[in-house]
Biopython code that builds the backbone (N, CA, C, O; Angstrom):
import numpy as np
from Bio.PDB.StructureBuilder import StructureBuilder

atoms = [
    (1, "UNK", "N", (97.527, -98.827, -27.379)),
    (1, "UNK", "CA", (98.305, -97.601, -27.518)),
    (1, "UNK", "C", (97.962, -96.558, -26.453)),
    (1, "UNK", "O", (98.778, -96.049, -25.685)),
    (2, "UNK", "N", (96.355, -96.249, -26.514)),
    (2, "UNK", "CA", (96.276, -95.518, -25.174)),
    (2, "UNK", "C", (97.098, -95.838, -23.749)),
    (2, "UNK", "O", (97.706, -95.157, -22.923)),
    (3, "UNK", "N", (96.750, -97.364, -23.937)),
    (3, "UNK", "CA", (97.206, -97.564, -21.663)),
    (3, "UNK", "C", (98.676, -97.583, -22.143)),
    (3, "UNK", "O", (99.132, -97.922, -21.051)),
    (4, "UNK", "N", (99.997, -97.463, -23.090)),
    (4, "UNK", "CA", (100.857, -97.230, -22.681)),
    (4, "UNK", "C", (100.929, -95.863, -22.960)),
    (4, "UNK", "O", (102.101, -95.695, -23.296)),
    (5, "UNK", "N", (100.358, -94.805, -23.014)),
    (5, "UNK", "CA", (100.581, -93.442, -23.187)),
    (5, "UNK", "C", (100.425, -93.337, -22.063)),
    (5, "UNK", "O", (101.250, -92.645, -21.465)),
    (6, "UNK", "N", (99.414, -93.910, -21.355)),
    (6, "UNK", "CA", (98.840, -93.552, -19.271)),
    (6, "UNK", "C", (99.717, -94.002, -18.368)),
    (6, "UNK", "O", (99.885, -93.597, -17.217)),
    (7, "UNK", "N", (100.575, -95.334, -19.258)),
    (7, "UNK", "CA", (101.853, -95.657, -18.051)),
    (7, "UNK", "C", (102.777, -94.737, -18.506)),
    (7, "UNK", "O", (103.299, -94.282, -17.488)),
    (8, "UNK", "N", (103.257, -94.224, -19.464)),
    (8, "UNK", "CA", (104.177, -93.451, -19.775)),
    (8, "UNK", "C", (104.391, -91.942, -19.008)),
    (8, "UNK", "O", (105.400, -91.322, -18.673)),
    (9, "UNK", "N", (102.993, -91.681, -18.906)),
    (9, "UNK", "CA", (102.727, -90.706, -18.142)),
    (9, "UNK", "C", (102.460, -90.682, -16.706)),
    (9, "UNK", "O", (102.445, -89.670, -16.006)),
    (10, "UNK", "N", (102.252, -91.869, -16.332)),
    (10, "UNK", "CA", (102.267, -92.498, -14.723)),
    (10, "UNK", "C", (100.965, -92.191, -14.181)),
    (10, "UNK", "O", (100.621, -91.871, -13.043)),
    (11, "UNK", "N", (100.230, -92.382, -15.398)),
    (11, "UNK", "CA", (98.363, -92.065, -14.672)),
    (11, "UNK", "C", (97.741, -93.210, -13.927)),
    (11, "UNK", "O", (97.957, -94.400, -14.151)),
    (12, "UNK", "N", (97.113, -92.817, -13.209)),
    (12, "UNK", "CA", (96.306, -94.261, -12.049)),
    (12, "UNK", "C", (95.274, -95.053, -13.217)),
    (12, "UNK", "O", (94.130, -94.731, -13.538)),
    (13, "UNK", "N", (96.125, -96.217, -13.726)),
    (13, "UNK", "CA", (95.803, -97.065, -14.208)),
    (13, "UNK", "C", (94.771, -97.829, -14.243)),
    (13, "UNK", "O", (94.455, -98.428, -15.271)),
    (14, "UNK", "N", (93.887, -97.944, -12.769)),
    (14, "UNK", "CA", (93.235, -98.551, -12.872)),
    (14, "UNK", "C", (91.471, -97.213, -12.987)),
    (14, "UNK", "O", (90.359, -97.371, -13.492)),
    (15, "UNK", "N", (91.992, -96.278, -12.378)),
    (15, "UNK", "CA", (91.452, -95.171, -12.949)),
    (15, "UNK", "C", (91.019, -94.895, -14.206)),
    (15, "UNK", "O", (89.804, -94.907, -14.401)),
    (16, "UNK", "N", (91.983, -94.576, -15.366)),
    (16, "UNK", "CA", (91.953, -94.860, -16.465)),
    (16, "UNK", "C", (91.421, -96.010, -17.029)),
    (16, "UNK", "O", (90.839, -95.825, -18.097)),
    (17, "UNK", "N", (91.475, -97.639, -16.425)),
    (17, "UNK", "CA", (90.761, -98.253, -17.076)),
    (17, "UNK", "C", (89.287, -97.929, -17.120)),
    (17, "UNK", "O", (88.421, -97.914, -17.994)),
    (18, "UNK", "N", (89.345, -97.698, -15.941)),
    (18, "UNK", "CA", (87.387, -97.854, -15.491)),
    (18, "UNK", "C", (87.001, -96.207, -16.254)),
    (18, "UNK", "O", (85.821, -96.062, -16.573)),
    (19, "UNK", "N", (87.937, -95.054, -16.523)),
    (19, "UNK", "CA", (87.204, -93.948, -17.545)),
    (19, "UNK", "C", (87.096, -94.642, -18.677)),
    (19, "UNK", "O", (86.036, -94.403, -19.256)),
    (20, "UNK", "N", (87.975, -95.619, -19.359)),
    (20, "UNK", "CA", (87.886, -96.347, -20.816)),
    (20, "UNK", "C", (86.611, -96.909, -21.039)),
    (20, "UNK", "O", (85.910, -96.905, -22.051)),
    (21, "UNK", "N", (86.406, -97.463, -19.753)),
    (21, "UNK", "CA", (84.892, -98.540, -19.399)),
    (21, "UNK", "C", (83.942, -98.005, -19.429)),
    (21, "UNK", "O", (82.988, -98.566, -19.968)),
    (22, "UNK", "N", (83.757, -96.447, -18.763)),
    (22, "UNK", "CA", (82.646, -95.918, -18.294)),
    (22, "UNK", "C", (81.927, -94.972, -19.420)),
    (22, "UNK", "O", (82.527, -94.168, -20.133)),
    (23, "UNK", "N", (80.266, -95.277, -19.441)),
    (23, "UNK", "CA", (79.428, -95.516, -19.974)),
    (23, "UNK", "C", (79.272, -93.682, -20.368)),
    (23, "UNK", "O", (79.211, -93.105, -21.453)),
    (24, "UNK", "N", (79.248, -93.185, -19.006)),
    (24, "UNK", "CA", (79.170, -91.597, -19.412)),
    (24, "UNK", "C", (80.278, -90.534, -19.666)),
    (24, "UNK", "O", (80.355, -89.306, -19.615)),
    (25, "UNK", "N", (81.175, -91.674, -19.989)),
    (25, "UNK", "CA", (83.022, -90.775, -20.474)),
    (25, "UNK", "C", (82.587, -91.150, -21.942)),
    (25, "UNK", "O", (82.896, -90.290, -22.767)),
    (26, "UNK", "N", (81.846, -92.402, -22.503)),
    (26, "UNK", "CA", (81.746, -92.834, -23.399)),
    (26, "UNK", "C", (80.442, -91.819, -24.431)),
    (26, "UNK", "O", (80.417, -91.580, -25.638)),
    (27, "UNK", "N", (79.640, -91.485, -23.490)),
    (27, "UNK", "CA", (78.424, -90.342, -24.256)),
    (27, "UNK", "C", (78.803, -88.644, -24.138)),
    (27, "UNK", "O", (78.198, -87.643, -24.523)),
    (28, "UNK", "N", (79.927, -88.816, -23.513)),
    (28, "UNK", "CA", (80.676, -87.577, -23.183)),
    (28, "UNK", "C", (81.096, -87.350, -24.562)),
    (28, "UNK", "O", (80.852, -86.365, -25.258)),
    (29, "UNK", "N", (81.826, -88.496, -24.892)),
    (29, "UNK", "CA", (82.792, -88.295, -26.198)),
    (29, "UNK", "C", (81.811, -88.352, -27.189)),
    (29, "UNK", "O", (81.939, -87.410, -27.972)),
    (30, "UNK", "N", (80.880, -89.095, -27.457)),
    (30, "UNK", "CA", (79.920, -89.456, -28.569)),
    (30, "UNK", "C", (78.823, -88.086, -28.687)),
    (30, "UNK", "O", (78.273, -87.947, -29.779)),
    (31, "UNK", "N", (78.543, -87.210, -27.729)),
    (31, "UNK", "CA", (78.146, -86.000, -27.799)),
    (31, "UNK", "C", (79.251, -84.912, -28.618)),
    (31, "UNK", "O", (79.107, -84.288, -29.670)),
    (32, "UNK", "N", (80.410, -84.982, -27.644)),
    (32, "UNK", "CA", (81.475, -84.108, -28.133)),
    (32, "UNK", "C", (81.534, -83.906, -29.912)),
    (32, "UNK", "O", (81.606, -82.856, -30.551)),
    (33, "UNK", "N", (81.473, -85.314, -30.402)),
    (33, "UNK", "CA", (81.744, -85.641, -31.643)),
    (33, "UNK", "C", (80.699, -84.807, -32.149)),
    (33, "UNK", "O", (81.061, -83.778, -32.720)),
    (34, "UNK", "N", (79.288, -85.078, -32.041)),
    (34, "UNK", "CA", (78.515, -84.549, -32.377)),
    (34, "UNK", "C", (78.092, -83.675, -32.736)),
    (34, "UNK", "O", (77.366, -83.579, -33.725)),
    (35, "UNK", "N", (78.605, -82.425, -31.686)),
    (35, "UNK", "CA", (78.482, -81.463, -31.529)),
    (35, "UNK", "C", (79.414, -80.923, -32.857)),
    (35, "UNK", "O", (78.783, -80.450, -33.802)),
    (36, "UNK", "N", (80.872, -80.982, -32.943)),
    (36, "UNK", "CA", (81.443, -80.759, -33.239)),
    (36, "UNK", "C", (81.199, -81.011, -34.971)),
    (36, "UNK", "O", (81.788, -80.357, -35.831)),
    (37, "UNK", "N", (80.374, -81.914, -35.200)),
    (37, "UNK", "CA", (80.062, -82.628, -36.697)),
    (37, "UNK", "C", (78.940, -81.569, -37.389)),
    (37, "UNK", "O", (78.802, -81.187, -38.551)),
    (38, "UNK", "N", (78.215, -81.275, -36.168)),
    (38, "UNK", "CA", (77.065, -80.131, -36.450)),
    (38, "UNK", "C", (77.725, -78.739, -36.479)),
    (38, "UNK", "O", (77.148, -77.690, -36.767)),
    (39, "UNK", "N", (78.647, -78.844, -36.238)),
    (39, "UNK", "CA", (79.360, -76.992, -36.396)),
    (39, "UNK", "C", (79.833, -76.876, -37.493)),
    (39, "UNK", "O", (79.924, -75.771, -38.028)),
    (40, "UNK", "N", (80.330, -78.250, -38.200)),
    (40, "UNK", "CA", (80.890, -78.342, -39.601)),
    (40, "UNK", "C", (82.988, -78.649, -39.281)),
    (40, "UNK", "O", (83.938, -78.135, -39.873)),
    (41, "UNK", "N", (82.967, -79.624, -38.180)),
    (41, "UNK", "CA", (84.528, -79.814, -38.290)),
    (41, "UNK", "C", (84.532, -81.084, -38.562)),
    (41, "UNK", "O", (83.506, -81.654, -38.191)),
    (42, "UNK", "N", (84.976, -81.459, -38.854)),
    (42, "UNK", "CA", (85.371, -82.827, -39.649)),
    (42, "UNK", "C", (86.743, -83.378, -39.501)),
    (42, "UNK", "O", (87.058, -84.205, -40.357)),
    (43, "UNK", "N", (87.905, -82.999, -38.299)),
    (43, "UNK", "CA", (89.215, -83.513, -37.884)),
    (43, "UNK", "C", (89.375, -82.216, -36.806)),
    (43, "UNK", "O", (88.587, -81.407, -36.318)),
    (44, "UNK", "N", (91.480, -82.575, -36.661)),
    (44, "UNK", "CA", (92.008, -82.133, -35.764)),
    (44, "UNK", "C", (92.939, -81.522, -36.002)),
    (44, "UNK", "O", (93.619, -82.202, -36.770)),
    (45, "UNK", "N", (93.465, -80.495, -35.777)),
    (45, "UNK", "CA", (93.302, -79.671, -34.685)),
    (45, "UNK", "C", (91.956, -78.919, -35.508)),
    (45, "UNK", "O", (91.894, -79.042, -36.731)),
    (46, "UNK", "N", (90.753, -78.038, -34.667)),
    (46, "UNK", "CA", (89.841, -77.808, -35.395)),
    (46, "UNK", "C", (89.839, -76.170, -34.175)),
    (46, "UNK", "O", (90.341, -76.246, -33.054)),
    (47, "UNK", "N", (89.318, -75.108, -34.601)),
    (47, "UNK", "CA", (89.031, -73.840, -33.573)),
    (47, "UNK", "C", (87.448, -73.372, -34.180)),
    (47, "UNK", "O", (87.156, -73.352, -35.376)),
    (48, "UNK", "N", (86.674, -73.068, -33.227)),
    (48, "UNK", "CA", (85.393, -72.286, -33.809)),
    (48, "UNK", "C", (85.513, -70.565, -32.813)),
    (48, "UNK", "O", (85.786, -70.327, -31.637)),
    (49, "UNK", "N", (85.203, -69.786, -33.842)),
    (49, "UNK", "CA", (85.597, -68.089, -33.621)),
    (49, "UNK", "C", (83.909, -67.971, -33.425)),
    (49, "UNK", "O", (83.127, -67.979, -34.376)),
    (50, "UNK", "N", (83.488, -67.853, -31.911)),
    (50, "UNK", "CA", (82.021, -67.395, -32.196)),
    (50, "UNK", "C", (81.629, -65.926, -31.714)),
    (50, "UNK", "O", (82.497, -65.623, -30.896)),
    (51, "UNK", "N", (80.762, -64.916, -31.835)),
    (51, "UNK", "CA", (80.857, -63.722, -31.675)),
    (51, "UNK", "C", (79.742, -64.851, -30.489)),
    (51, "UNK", "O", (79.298, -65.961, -30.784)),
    (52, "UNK", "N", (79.520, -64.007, -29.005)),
    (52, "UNK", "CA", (78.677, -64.464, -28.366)),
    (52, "UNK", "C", (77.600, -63.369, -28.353)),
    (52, "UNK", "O", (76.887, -63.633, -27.384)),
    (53, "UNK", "N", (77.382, -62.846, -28.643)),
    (53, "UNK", "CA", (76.621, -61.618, -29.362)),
    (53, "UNK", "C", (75.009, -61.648, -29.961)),
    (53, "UNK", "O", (73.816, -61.636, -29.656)),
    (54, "UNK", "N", (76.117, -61.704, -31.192)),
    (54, "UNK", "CA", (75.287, -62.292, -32.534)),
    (54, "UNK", "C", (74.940, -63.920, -32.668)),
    (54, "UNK", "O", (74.179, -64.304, -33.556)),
    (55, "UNK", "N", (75.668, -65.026, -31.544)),
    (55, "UNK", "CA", (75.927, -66.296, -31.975)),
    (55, "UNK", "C", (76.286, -67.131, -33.451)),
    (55, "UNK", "O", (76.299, -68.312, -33.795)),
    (56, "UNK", "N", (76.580, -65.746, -34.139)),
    (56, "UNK", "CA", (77.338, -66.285, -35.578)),
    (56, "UNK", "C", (78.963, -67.010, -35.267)),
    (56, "UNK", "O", (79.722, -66.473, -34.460)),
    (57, "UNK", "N", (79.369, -68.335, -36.054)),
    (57, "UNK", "CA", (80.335, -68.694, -35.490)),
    (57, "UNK", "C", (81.155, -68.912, -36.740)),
    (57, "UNK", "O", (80.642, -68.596, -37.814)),
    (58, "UNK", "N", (82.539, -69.489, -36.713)),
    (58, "UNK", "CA", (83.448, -69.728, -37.862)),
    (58, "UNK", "C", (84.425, -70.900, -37.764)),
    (58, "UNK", "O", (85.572, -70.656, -37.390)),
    (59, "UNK", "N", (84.023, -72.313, -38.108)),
    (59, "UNK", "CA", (84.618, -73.290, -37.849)),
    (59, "UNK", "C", (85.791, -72.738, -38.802)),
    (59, "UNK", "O", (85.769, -72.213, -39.915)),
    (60, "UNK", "N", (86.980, -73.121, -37.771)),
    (60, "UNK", "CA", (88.538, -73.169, -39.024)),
    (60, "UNK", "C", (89.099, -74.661, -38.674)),
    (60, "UNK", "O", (89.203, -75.017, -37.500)),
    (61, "UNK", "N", (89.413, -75.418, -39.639)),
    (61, "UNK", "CA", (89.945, -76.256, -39.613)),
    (61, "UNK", "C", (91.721, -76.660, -39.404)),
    (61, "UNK", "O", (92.455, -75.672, -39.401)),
    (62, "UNK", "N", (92.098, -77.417, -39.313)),
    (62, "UNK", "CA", (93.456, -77.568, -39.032)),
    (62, "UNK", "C", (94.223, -76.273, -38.259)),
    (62, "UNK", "O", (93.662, -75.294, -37.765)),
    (63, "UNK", "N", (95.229, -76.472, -38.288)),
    (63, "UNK", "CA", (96.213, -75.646, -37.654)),
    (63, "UNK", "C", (96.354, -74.625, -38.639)),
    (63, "UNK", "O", (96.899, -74.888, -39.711)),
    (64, "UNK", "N", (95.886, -73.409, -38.366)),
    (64, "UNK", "CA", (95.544, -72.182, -39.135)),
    (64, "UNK", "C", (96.781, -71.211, -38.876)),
    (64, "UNK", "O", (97.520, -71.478, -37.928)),
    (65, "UNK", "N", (96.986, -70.340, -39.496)),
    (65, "UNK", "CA", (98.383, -68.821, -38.818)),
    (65, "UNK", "C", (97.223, -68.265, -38.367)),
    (65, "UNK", "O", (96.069, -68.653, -38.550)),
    (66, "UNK", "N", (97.777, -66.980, -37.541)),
    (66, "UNK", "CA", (97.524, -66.455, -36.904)),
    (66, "UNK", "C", (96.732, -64.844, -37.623)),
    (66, "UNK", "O", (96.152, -63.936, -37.029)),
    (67, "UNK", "N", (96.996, -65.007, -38.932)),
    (67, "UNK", "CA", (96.147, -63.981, -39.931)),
    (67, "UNK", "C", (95.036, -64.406, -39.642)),
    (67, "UNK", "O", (94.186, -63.759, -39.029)),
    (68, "UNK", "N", (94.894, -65.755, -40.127)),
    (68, "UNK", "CA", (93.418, -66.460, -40.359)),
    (68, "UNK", "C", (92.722, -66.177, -39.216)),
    (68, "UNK", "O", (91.672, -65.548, -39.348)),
    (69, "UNK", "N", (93.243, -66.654, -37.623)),
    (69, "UNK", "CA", (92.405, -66.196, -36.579)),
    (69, "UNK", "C", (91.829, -64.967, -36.279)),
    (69, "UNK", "O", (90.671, -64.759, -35.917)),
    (70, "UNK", "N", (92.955, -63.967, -36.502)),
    (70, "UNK", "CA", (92.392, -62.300, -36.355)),
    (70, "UNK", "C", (91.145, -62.254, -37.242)),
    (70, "UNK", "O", (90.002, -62.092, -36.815)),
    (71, "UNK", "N", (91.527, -62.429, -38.648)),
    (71, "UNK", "CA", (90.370, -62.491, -39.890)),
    (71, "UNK", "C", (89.160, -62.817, -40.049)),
    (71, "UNK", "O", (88.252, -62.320, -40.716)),
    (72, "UNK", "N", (89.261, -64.249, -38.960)),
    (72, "UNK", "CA", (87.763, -64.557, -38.474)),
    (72, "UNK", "C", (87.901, -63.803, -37.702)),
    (72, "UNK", "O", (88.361, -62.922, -38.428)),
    (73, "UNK", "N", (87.871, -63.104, -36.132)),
    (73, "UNK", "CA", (87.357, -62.652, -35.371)),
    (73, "UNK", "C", (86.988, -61.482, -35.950)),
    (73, "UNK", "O", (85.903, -61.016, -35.602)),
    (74, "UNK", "N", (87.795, -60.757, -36.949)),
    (74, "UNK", "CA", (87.227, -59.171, -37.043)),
    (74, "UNK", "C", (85.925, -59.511, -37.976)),
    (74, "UNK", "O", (85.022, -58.678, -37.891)),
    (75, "UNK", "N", (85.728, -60.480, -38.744)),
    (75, "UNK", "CA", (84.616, -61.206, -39.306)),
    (75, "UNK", "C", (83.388, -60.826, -39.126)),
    (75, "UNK", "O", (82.623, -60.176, -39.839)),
    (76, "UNK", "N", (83.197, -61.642, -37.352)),
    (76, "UNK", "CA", (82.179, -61.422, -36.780)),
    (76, "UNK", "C", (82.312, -60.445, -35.651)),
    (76, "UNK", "O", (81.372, -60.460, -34.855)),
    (77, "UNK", "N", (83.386, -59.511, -35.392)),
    (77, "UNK", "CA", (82.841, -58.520, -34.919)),
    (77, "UNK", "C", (81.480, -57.445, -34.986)),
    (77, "UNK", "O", (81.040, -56.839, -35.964)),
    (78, "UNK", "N", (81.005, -57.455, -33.583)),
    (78, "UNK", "CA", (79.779, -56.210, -34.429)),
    (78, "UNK", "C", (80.329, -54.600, -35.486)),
    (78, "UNK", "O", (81.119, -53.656, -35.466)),
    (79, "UNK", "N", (79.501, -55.066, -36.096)),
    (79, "UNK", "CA", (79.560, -53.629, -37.203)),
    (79, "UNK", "C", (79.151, -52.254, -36.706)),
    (79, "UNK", "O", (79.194, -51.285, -37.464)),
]
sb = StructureBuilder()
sb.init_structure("model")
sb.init_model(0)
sb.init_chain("A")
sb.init_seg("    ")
for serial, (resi, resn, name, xyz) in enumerate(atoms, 1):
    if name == "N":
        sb.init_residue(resn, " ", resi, " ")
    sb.init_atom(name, np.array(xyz, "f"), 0.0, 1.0, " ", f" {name:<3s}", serial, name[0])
structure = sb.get_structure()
């Protein structure tokens, strides 16, 4: 399913194979996950609201409105 999404899109194929292959696209993603498992997201679409501040953060899950985003940010605004 991927390599016909890459011909569909007319990506250098053999490019794409060898990122499929390659070892540090592969710990790229297996970090990513990681990371992301330790923030507390658990799927997709996922947003984290972090004050860089305070480093307090606010995993929201799925596709949220646009209340919810303001709501977290004024959240962790400083007081």
């Amino acid at each position: 399913p991927l390599r016909s999404l890459a011909e569909h899109d007319h990506l250098d194929l053999e490019k794409f194979d060898a990122c499929l292959r390659s070892v540090t696209a592969s710990e790229r993603v297996a970090a990513d996950l990681r990371d992301g498992q330790n923030a507390g997201i658990n799927g997709t679409p996922a947003t984290i609201i972090r004050n860089n501040k305070t480093g307090r953060s606010i995993p929201l899950i799925g596709a949220v409105p646009p209340e919810d985003l303001k709501a977290a940010v004024r959240s962790l605004q400083d007081k």
